[in-house]
DOKOL-561420 format. One record per residue: z, x, y of N, C-alpha, C in turn; residue in one letter. Coordinates in steps of 0.2 Angstrom, whole numbers, plus 5000, padded with zeros to 4 digits. Each point is the difference from the previous one (the first is absolute). Last residue first. Example, Ala and Ser with C-alpha at 12.3 -4.5 7.8 and 13.67 -1.06 7.14 Angstrom:
// residues 2
503550644989500150045006500349965005S
500050024972500049965006500050045006A
***
This chain:
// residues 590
637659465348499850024996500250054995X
501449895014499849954998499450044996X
500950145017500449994993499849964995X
499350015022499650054997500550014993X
499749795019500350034996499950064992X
499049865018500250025005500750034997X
497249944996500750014997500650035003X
497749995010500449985002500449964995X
498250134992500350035004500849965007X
499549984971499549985008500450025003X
500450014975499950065005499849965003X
500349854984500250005005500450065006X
498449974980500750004997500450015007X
497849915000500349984994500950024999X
498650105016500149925003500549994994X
499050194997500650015006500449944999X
497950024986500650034998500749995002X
497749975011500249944995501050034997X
498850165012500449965005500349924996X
499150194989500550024999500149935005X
498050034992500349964997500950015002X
498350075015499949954999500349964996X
500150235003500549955006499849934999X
499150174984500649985000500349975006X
497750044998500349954995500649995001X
498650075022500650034993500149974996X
498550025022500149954995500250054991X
499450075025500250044995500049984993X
500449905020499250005001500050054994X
502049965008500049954998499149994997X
501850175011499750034992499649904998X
501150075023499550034996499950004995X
501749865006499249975002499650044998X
502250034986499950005008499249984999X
501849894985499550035000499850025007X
502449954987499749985007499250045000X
500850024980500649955003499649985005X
499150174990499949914997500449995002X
500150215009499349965001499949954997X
502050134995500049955007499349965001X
500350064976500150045005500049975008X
501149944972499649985005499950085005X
500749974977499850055001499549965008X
500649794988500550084995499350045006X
499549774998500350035004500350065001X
498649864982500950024999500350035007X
497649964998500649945000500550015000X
498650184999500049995007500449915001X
499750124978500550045004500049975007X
498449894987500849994997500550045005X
497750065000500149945004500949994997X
499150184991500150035007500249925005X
499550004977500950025002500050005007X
497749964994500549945000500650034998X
498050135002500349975006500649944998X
500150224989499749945000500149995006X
500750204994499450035002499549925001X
502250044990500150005007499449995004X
500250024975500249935002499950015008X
499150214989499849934999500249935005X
501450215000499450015004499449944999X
502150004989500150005005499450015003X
500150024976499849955003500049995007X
500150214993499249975000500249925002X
502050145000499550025006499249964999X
502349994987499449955000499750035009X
501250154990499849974994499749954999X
501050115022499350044996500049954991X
502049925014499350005003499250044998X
502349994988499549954998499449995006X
501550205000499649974994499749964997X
501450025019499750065000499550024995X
501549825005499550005003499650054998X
502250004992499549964996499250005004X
502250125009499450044999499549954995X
502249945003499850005008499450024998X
501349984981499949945002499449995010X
501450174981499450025004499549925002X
502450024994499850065003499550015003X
500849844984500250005009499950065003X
499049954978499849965006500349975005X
500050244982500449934999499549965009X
498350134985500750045005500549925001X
497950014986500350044998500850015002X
497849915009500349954994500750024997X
498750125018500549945003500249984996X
498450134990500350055005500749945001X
498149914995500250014995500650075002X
498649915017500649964996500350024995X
498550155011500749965003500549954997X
497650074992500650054999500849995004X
498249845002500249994993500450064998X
499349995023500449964999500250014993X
498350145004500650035004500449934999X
497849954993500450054995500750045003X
498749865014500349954994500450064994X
498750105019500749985000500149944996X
498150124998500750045000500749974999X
498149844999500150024996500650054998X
498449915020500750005001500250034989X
497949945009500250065004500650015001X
498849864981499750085003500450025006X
500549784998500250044994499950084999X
499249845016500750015003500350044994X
497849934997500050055004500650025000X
499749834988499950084995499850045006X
500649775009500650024994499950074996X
498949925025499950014991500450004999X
500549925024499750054997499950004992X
499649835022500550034995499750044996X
500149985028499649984995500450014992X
500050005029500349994994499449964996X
499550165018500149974999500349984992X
499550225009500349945005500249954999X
499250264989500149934999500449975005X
498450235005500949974998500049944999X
498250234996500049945004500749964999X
499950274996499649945000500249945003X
500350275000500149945003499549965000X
501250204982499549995005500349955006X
501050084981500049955001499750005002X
500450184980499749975009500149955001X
500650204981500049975001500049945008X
500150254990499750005000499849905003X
501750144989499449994993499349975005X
502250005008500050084998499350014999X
500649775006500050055005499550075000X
501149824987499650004998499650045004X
502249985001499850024995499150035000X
501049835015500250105002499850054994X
499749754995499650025002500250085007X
501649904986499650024994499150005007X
502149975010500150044995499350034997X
500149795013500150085004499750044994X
500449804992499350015002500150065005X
501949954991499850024992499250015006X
501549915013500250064999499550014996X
499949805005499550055006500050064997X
501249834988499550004998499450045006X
502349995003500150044993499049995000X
500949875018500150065000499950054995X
499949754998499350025005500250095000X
501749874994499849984995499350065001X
501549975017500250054995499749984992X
499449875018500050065004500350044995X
500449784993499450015002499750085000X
502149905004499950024993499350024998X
500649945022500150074998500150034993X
499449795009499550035002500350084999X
501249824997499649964996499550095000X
501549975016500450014992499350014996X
499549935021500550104999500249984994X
499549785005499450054998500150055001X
501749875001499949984994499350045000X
501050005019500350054996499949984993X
498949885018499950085000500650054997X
499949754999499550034996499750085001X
502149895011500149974992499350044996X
500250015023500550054998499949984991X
498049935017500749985000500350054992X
497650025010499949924995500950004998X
498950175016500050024993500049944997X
500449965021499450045000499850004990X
502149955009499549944999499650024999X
501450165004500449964993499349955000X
499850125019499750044994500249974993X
501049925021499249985001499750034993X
502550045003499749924997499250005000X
501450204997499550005003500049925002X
501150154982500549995006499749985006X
498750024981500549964998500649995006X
498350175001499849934999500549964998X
500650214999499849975009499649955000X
500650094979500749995003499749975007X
498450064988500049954998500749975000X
499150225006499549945002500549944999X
500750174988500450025009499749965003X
499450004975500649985002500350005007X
498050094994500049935000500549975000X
500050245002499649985004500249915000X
501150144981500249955009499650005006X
500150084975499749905001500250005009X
500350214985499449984999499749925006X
502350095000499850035004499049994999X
501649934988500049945006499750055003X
500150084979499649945001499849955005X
501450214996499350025003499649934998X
502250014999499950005005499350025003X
501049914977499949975006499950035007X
499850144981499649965000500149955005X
501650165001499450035001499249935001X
502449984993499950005006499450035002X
500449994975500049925005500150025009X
500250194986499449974999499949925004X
502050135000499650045006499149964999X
501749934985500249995007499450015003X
499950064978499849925002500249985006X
498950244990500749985001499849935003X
498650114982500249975006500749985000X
499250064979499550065005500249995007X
501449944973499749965008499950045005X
499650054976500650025002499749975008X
498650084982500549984998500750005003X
497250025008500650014999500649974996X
497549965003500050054996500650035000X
499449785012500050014991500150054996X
500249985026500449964998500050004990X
498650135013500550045001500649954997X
498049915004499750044994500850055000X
499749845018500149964994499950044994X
499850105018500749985002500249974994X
497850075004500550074999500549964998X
498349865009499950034994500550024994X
500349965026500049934994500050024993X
499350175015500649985003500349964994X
497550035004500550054995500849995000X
498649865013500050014993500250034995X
500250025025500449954996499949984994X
498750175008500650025000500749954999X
497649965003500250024994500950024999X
499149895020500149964994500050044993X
500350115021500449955000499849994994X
498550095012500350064998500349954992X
499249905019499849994995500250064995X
500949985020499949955001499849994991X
499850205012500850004993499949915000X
498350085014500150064995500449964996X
500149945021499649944997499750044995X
501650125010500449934997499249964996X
499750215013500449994994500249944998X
498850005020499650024992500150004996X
501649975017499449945000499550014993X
501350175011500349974996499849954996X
498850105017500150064993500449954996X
500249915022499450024996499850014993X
501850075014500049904996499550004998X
500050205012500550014993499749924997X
498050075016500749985000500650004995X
497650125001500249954995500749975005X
498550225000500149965006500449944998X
498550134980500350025008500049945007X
500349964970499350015005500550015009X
500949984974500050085004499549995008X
500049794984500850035002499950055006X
498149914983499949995009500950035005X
499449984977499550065000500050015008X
501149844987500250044999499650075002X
499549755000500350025007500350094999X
498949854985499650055001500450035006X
500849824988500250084997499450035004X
499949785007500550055002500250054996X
498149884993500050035008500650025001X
499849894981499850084998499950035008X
501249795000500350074993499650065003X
499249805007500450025005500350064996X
498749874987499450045006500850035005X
500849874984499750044995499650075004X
500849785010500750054996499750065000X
498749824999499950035007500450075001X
499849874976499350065003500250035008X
501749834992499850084997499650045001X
499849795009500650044999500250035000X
498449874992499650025006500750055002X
500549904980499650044999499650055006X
501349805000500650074999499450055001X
499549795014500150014995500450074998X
499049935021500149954996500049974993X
500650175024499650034992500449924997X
500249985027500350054995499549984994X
499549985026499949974994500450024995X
500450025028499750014993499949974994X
500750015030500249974994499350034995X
501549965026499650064995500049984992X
501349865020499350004999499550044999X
502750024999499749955004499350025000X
502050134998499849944991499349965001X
501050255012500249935002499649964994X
500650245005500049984994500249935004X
498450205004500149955005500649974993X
499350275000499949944998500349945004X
498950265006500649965001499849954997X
499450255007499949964996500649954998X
499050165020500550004998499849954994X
498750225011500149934999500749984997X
499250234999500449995005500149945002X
498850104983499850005002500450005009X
500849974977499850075002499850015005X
500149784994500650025004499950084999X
498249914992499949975003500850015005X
499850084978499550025004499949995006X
501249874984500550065003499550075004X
498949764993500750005004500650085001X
498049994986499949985007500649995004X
500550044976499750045003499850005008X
500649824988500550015003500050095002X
498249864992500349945008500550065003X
498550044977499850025008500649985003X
499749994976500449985003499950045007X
498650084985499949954999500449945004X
498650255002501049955001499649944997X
498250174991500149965007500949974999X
499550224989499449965001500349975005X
501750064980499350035005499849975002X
501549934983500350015004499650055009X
499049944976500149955003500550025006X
498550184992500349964996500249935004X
499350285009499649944996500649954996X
499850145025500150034992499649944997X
501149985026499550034997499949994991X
500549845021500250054996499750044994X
499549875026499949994993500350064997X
500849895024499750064996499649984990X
500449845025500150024994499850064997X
500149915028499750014991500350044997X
500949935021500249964995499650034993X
499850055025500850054996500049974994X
498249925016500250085001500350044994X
499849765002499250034999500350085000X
501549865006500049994991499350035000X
500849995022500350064998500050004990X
498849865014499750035002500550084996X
500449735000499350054995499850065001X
502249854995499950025007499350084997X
501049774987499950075001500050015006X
501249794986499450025005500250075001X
500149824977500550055006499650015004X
499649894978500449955006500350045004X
499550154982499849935001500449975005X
500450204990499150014998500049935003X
502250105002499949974995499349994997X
501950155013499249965003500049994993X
502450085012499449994995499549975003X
501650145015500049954997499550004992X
501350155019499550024994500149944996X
501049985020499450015002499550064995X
502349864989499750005009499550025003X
501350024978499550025001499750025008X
502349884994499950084999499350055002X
500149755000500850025004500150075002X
498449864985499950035007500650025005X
500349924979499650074998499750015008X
501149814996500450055000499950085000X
498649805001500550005006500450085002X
498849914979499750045005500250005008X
501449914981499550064999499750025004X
501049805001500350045001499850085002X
498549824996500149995004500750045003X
498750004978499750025006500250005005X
500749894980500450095001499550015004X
499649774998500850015001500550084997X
497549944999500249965004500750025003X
499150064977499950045008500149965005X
500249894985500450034997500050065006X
498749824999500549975002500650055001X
498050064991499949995007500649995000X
499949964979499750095003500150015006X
499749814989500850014998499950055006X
497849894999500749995004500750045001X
497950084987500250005007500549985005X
499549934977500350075000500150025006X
499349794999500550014997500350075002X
498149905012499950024995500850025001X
499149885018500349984994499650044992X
500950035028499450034994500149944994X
500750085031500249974991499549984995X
500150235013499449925003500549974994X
501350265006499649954996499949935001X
500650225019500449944996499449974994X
500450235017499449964996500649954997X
500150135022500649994996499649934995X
498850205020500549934997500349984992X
499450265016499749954992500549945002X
498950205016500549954999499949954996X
499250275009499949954995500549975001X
500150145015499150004998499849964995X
501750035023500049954996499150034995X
500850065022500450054996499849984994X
499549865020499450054997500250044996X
500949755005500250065001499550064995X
499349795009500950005004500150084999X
498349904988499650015005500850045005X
500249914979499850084998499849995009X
500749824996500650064999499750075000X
498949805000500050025008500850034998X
498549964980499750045005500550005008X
501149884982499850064998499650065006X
500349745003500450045000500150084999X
498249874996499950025006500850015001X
499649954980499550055003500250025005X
501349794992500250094998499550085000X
499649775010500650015002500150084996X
498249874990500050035005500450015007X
500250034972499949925005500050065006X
499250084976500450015003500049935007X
499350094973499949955005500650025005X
498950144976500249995004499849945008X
499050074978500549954999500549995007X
498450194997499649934998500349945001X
501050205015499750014992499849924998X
500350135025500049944996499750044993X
500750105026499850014993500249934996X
499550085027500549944998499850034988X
499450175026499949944994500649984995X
499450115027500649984997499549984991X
498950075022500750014999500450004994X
497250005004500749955000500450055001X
497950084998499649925004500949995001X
499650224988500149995006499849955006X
499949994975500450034999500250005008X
498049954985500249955005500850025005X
499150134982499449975001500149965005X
501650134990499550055003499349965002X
501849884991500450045005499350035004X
499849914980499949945006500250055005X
500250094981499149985000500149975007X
502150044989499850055004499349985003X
500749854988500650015005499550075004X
499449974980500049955001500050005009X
501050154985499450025002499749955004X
502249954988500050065009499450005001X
499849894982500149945006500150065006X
498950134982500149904999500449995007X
498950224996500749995002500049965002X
497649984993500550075002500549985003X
498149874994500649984999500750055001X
497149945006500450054996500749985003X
498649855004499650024995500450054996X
500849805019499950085000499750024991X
500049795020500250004993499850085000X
500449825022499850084998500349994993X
499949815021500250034995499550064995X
500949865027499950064997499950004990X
500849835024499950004991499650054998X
501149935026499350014995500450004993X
500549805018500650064996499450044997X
499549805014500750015000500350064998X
497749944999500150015009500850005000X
499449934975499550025007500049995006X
501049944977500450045006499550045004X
499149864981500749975003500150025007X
498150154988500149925002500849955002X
500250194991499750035004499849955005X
501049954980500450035003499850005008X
498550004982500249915001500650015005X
499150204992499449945003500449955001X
501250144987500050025005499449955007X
500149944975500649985004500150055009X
498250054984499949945001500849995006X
500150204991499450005004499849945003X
501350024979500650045008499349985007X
499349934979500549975001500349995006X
498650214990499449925004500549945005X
501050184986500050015006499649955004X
500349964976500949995005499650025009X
498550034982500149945002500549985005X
499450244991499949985006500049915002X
501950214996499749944995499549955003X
501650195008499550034998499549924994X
501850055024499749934993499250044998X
501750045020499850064995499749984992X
500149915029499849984994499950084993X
501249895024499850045001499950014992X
500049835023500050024993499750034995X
500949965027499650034996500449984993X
500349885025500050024992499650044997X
500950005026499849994997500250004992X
500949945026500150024994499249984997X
501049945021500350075001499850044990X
499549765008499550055003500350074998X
501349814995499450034995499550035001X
502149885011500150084998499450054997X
500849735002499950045007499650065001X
500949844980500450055008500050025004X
498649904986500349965002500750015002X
498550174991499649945005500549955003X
500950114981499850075007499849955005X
500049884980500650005003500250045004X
498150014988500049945004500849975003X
499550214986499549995007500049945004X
501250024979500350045004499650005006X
499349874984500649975002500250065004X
498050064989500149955004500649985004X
500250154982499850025006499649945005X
501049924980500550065005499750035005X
498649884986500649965003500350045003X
498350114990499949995005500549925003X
500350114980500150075007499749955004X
500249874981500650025002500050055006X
498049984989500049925003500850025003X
498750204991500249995005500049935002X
501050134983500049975000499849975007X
499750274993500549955000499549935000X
499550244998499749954996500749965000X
500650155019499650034994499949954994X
500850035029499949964994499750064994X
501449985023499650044997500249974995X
500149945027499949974992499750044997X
500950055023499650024998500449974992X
499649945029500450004990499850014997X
500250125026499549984994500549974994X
500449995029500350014992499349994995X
500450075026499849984997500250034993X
501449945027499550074995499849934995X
501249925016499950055002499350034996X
501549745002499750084995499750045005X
501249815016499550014991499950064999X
502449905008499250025004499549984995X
502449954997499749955005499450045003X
501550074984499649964996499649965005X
500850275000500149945004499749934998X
501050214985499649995002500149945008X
501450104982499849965000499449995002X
501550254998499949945004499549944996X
501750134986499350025003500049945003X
501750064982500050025006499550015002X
500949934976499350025003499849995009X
502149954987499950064996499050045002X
501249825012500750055000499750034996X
498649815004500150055005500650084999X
499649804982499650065003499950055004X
502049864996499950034996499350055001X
501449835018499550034997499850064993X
502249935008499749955002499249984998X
501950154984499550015007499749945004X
501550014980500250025005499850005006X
499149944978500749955001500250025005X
498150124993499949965001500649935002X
500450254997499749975005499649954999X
501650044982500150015006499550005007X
498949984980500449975001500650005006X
498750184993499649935004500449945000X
500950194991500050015008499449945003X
500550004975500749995005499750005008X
498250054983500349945002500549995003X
499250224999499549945003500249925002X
501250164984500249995006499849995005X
499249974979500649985001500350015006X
498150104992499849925000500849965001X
499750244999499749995005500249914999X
500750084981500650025006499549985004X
498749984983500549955000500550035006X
498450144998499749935000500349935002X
500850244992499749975006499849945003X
500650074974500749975005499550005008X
499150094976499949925004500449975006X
500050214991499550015003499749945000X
502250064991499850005006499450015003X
500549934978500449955003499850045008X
499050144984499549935002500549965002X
501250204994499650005006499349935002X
501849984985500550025007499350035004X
499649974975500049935003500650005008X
499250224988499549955002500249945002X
501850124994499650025006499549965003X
501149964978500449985008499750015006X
499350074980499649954999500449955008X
500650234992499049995002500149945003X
502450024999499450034995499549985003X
502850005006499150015002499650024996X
502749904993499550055006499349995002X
501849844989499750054995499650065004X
500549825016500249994993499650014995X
499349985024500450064998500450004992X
498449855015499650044996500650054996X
500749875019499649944996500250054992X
500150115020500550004998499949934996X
498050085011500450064994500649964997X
499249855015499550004994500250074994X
501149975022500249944996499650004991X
499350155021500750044997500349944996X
497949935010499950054995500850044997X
500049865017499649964995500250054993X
500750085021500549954998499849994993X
498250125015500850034996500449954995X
498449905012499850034994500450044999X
500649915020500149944994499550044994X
500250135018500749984998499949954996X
498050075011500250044995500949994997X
498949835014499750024992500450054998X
500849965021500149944995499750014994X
499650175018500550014994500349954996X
497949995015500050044991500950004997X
499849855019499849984993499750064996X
500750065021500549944997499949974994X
498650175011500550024998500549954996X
498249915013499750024996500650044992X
500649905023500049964995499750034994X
500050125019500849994997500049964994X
498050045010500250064995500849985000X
499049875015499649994994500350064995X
***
């Protein structure tokens, strides 16, 4: 693991050399001024991200094309035996807070009754575990729990607890249970409100952790429920196809400093009880007080610890809800921002494994990133108007921006070479003709979507100084449409970031800057994008146009049928119509 570790610092640190020694010799015509500076240091304080996410991609690639088993090779850990039964006891722990609870109790239903009907559901309890400070919502939780309790009587207990004081929202949450139920299980299973998991990938999960005791967190490999809200589609579809090289490839290196994501993972209770709680920060202002992004704290706590922490990257029945809408989207963005800047206080913490430490940083510079592309952008085009005399060199220029383009896009571009060299994957996805018409469709998309996250980093890091919060509130689920003077109120920056772009673009001859038009017209219609996407009826459109298919509507698997998804419902009319069926025995034809 250290040989590989070494192997990839020097592939970053050799591909930012290169980057960065291209972006000076860009920059050199007329020499260096202030204004060169600034724009060579915000170029490299966006460049991590993007090298990491590149080489993630290649080497997953590579072992996904190479490896007989791609999981096995990057997550080494016995199996379990699938011919005994469970040994130990899982708590699922459902952590809600004023959620929708007709859609919680689908999911959680469908999961219990699918345990049962493996076999398996004596080895498991449900708690649900209530931060719902609203008291109609919790009556709701309370009611639904009763009818739960009733159902799966003598099959499965049903525990649920609402908490009064909300101390260290979900970690706290989390932690309430540990101390209160904490030494009844082995293992707890973690669910957020949207999350559904089948019951193959439970109890896979639990007889891995049972196989190997080294093991103290093991995160599966969250996939997005087909959805029919539009925004969510593209979205998903989008991660869909840089998740699979990506996390492959980041486990390659990480290895048993894996991630933990807060969801759909299983603990090991007894060393998270011990080694896991959260420090509150001290001082005063929004970066104080309680983590807000716990998961990935826990997780390097938890390998301090001497446990091993390891992602499953298999595709196969872990599943979420994605934000169904821009605006839910940004606010989530929003709450991860200010818990990762808080990582900054946690670096120097004693014991930390290097990878660790680095893990911090990055989920630091993650968002670091979007001013610093702001500024970049800014600089470049304000150095373009205030010189009399061409400020870039156009060789070292044009190798620069294609290389860090393909270097932006090849997560999805490494996926979606292995799907197409795949036949079962070419059909899966709805056949070669519509999966490269939706990566196209979908990365215009993604670079439209990019510039308007930026200006929301930005301008709420800003808001940071002065003092400014996200807290944790409740999360929108279902598709709904949004106001035309809300989506105006919250997007505004960026309509004004677009009309300064363009007007900027209008200026420059139109083969030049012909690549960077996204860049401006996505924040300029950021209010209608948030609107139109946020219908149910694009969201149906987009599910006839078959565009941005994911396996689960091609071939729908059995778990998710009691789930009843609009989208499988209208995508299977969809299939038939345009003759996806699974016995086309021609993937091309679509």
């Amino acid at each position: 693991m250290t040989a590989r570790r070494l192997t990839f610092a020097a592939l970053i640190g050799l591909s930012f050399a290169g980057l960065a020694t291209l972006m000076t010799l860009t920059l050199s015509p007329g020499g260096y001024t202030a204004l060169d500076i600034f724009i060579l240091v915000c170029f490299m304080i966006t460049l991590p991200w993007t090298i990491i996410g590149f080489w993630n991609a290649v080497i997953g690639l590579l072992i996904m094309r190479l490896s007989r088993n791609p999981a096995d090779a990057v997550c080494p850990i016995e199996h379990g035996d699938p011919t005994q039964p469970l040994r130990s006891s899982t708590a699922l722990l459902s952590c809600v807070r004023n959620e929708d609870t007709e859609s919680l109790e689908t999911n959680l239903n469908a999961i219990v009754s699918h345990l049962i009907r493996a076999g398996e559901a004596d080895r498991f309890t449900l708690y649900v575990l209530s931060d719902t400070n609203m008291d109609d919502v919790a009556l709701q939780e309370q009611q639904m729990t009763s009818r739960l309790k009733d159902r799966f009587e003598g099959q499965m207990e049903v525990v649920y607890r609402r908490r009064t004081d909300n101390r260290g929202f979900k970690a706290g949450n989390i932690e309430d249970f540990c101390e209160r139920w904490g030494d009844r299980h082995e293992f707890a299973l973690v669910l957020d409100a949207d999350s559904y998991m089948s019951a193959d990938a439970i109890v896979g999960l639990v007889r891995r952790m049972e196989a190997n005791p080294q093991l103290g967190i093991l995160q599966s490999l969250v996939v997005g429920l087909p959805t029919d809200s539009a925004f969510a589609r593209v979205f998903q579809f989008g991660m869909r196809l840089g998740m699979r090289s990506y996390t492959i490839g980041s486990a390659w290196w990480q290895g048993d400093c894996g991630p933990y994501w807060g969801h759909n993972a299983i603990l090991r209770i007894k060393p998270f009880k011990e080694s896991c709680r959260l420090p509150e920060l001290p001082g005063k202002g929004p970066l104080s007080g309680t983590i807000l992004s716990h998961d990935q704290v826990e997780a390097v706590l938890m390998r301090r610890a001497g446990y091993e922490v390891r992602v499953l990257p298999l595709e196969t029945g872990s599943y979420e809800a994605n934000p169904p809408h821009l605006l839910e989207f940004v606010r989530r963005d929003l709450r991860w921002c200010q818990g990762n800047l808080q990582y900054r206080r946690l670096i120097g913490l004693p014991g930390l494994k290097p990878v660790s430490r680095m893990q911090l940083v990055l989920a630091i510079l993650m968002f670091l990133g979007s001013p610093a592309w702001l500024g970049f952008m800014t600089s470049a085009a304000i150095l373009g108007m205030v010189t009399d005399y061409m400020p870039y060199r156009p060789d070292t220029g044009a190798l620069l921006f294609f290389t860090v383009l393909t270097m932006v896009f090849a997560p999805k571009l490494a996926t979606v070479a292995d799907v197409l060299a795949r036949p079962d994957l070419r059909k899966a996805f709805g056949g070669p003709i519509r999966v490269v018409v939706s990566v196209l469709a979908e990365i215009v998309y993604s670079a439209m979507l990019a510039p308007i996250m930026a200006v929301a980093h930005s301008l709420f890091m800003g808001g940071l100084l002065f003092g400014k919060t996200i807290g944790w509130g409740a999360q929108a689920r279902g598709v709904q449409r949004l106001p035309v003077l809300l989506a105006a109120r919250k997007l505004w920056p960026q309509t004004l970031f677009g009309l300064a772009g363009l007007a900027w673009l209008s200026t420059q001859p139109i083969d030049l800057v012909w690549p960077v038009i996204p860049v401006a017209i996505g924040p300029l219609l950021a209010a209608v994008i948030a609107v139109t996407t946020s219908t149910r009826t694009l969201g149906q459109i987009a599910i006839r146009s078959t565009l941005w298919r994911i396996p689960e509507e091609t071939n729908p698997p059995a778990e998710l049928a009691d789930l009843h998804l609009p989208a499988l419902t209208k995508g299977a009319v969809a299939v038939q119509q345009q003759g996806l069926v699974q016995g086309d025995a021609n993937p091309a034809k679509a």
